[in-house]
C-alpha positions in Angstrom: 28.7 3.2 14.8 26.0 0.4 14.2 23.3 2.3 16.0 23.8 6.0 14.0 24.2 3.7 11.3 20.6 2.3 12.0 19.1 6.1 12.9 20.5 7.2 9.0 18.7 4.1 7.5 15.5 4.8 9.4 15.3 8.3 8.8 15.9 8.0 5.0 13.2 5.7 5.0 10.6 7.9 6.9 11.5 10.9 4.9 10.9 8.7 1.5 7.5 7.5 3.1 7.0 11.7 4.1 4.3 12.3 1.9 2.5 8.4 2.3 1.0 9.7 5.9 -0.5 12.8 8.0 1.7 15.1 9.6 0.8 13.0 13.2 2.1 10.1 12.0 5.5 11.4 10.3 6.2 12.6 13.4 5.6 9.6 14.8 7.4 7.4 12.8 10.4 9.9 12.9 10.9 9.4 17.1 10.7 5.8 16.4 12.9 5.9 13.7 15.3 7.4 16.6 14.1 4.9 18.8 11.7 6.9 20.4 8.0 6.8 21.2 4.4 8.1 22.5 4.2 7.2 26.1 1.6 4.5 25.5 4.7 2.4 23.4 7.0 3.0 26.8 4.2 1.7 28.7 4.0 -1.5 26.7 7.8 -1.8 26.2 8.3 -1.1 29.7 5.5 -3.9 30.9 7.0 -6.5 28.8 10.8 -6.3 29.9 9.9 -5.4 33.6 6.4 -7.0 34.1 7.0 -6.2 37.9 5.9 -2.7 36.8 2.3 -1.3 37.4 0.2 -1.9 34.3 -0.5 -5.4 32.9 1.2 -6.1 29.3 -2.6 -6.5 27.9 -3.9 -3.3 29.1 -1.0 -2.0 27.7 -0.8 -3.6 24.5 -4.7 -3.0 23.9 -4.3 1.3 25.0 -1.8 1.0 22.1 -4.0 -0.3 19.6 -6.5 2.3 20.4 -4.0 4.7 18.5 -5.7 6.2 15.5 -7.4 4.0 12.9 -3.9 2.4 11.9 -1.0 4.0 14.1 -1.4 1.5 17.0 -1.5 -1.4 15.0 1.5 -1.1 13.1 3.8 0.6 16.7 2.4 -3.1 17.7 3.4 -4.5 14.8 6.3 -2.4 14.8 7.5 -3.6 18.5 6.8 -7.0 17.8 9.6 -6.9 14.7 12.2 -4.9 16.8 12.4 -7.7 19.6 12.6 -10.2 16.7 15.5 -8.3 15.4 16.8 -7.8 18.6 16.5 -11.5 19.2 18.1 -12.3 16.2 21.4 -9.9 16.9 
């Protein structure tokens, strides 16, 4: 119940923000509002909980940021908040 709890709050969030971004972006924020992602954030997610896995968590981390003029920035920033949630639960 607490995560389709957590996907209603998200998604009420992205829709009021619908009209604050491009239509790239919305849909972005919409699979990550679903816990989703580009392949470039499973990359990075997937190098910093299994570093044994090809792909260093820099390279990753800096393909990210190469996103757009803001996107990657704020998936990083984005990430970087979830695990401190995460942490926090």
């Amino acid at each position: 119940k607490q995560i389709f709890r957590a996907f209603k709050e998200n998604l009420k969030l992205i829709r009021k923000s619908k009209n604050k971004t491009n239509i790239v972006s919305y849909q972005m924020l919409k699979t990550a509002a679903m816990f989703g992602g580009p392949k470039l954030v499973i990359d990075l997610l997937i190098s910093l909980f299994h570093p044994d896995e090809p792909g260093s968590i820099e390279d990753n981390f800096h393909k990210l940021l190469k996103i757009g003029a803001t996107s990657g920035c704020f998936w990083a920033l984005g990430i970087i908040d979830g695990i401190k949630k995460f942490k926090e639960v």
